[in-house]
C-alpha positions as CSV (number, residue, x, y, z in Angstrom):
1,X,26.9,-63.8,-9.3
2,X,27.5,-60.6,-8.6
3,X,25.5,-59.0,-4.4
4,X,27.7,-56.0,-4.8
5,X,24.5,-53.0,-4.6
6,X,24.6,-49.7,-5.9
7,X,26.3,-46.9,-3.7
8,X,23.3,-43.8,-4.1
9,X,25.4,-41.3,-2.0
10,X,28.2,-41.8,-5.1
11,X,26.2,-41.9,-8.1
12,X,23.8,-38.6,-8.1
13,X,20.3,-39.4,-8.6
14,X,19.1,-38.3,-12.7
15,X,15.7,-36.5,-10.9
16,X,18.0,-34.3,-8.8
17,X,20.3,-33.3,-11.7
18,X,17.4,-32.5,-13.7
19,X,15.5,-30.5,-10.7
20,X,19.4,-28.3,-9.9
21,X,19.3,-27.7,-13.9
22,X,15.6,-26.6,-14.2
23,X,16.6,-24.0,-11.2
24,X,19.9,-22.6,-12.5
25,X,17.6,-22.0,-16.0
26,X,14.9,-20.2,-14.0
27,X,16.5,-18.2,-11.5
28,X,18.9,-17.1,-14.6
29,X,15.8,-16.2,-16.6
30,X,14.0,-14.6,-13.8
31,X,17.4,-12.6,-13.3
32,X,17.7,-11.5,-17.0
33,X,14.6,-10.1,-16.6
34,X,14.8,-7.9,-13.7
35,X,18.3,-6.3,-15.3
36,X,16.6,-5.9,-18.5
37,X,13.3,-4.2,-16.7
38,X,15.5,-2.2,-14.8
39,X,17.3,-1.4,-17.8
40,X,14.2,-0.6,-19.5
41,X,12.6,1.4,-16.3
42,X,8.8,0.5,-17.7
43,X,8.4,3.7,-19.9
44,X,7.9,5.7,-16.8
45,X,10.0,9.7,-17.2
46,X,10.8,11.7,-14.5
47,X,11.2,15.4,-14.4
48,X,14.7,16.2,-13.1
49,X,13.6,19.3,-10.2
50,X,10.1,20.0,-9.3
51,X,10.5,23.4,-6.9
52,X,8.2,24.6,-4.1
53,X,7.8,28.4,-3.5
54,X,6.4,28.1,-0.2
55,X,5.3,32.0,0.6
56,X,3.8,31.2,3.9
57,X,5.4,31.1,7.0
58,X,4.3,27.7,7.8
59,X,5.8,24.5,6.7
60,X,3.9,23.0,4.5
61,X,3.0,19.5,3.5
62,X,2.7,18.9,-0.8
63,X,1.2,16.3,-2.7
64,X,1.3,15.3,-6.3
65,X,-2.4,14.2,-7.4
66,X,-2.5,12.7,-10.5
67,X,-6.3,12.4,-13.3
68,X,-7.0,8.7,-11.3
69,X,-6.6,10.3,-7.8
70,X,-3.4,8.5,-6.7
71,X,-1.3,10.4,-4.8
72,X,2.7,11.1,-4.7
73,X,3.5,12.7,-1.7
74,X,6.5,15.6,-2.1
75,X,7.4,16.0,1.7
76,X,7.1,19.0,4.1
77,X,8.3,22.3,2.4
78,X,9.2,24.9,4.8
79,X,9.0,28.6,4.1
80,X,11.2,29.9,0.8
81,X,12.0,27.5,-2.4
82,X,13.0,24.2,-2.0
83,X,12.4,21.3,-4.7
84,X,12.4,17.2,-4.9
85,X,14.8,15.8,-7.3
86,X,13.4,12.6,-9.8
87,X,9.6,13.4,-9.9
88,X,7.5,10.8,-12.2
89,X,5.8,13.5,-14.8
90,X,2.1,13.1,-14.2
91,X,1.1,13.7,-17.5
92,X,-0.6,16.5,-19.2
93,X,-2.6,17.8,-15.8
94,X,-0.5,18.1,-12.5
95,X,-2.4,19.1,-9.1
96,X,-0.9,20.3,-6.1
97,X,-2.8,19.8,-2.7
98,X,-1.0,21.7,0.1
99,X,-1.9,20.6,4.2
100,X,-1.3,21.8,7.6
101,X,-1.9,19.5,10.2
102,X,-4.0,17.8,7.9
103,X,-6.3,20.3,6.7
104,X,-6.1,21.9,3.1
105,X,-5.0,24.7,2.7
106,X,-3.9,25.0,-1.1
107,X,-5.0,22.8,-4.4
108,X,-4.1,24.1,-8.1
109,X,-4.0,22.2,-11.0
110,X,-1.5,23.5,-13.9
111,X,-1.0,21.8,-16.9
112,X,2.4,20.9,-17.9
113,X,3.4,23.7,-20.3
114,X,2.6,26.3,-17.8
115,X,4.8,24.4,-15.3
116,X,7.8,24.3,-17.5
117,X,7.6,27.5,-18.7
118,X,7.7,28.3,-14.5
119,X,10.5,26.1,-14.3
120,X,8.8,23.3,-12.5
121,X,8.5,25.6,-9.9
122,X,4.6,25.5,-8.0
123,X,4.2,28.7,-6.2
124,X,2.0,28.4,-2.7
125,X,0.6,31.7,-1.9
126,X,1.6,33.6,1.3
127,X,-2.5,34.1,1.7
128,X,-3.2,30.6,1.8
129,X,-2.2,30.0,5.4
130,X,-3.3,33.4,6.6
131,X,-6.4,32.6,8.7
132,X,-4.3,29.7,10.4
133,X,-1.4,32.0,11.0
134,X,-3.6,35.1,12.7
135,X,-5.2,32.0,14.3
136,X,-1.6,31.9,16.2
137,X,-0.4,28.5,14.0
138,X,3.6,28.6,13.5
């Protein structure tokens, strides 16, 4: 007759192998997938340069508005050109809401083609901040 018992701390319990294989299988699978979406990047495009032609003498906060109302916001722009590199292409229709402190002071909408035949480039008026500026804003 034979008291000898089993040593568990030697022999690796059958659950646990199968639990350490299950997660090796996931996390490689959840792994493939965020190289291959990556890879993929979703169908989204960018454009390569979207230039601001600020005209006032003010700097000038942009945003990107796209047809459902979210909003992409392309930083402060001080007086002359500057531009944003990698901007996701809105589509057909691209608005452009300039601020000041918060307030409006520019919107346009252009549709694509007339912003690639200007280059990507969005020019603000030098009027558009005039009333703030004679108001003494700099």
């Amino acid at each position: 007759m034979n008291t000898q018992l089993d040593n568990r701390t030697i022999q690796p319990d059958r659950l646990v192998q199968a639990l350490v294989v299950v997660a090796a299988a996931l996390y490689l699978a959840f792994a493939g997938w965020l190289i291959s979406a990556e890879v993929s990047d979703g169908g989204v495009s960018h454009v390569p340069t979207v230039r601001v032609d600020n005209q006032t003498h003010l700097t000038l906060q942009v945003e990107l508005v796209d047809q459902r109302g979210a909003r992409l916001t392309l930083g402060a722009h001080q007086p002359g050109l500057s531009s944003r590199s990698e901007v996701v292409d809105l589509g057909p229709s691209w608005t452009f809401e300039t601020f000041y402190g918060g307030r409006l002071v520019n919107r346009q909408t252009l549709d694509r083609a007339t912003l690639a035949h200007q280059g990507w480039t969005v020019h603000i008026p030098a009027g558009a901040t005039a009333d703030l500026e004679r108001a003494g804003y700099q």
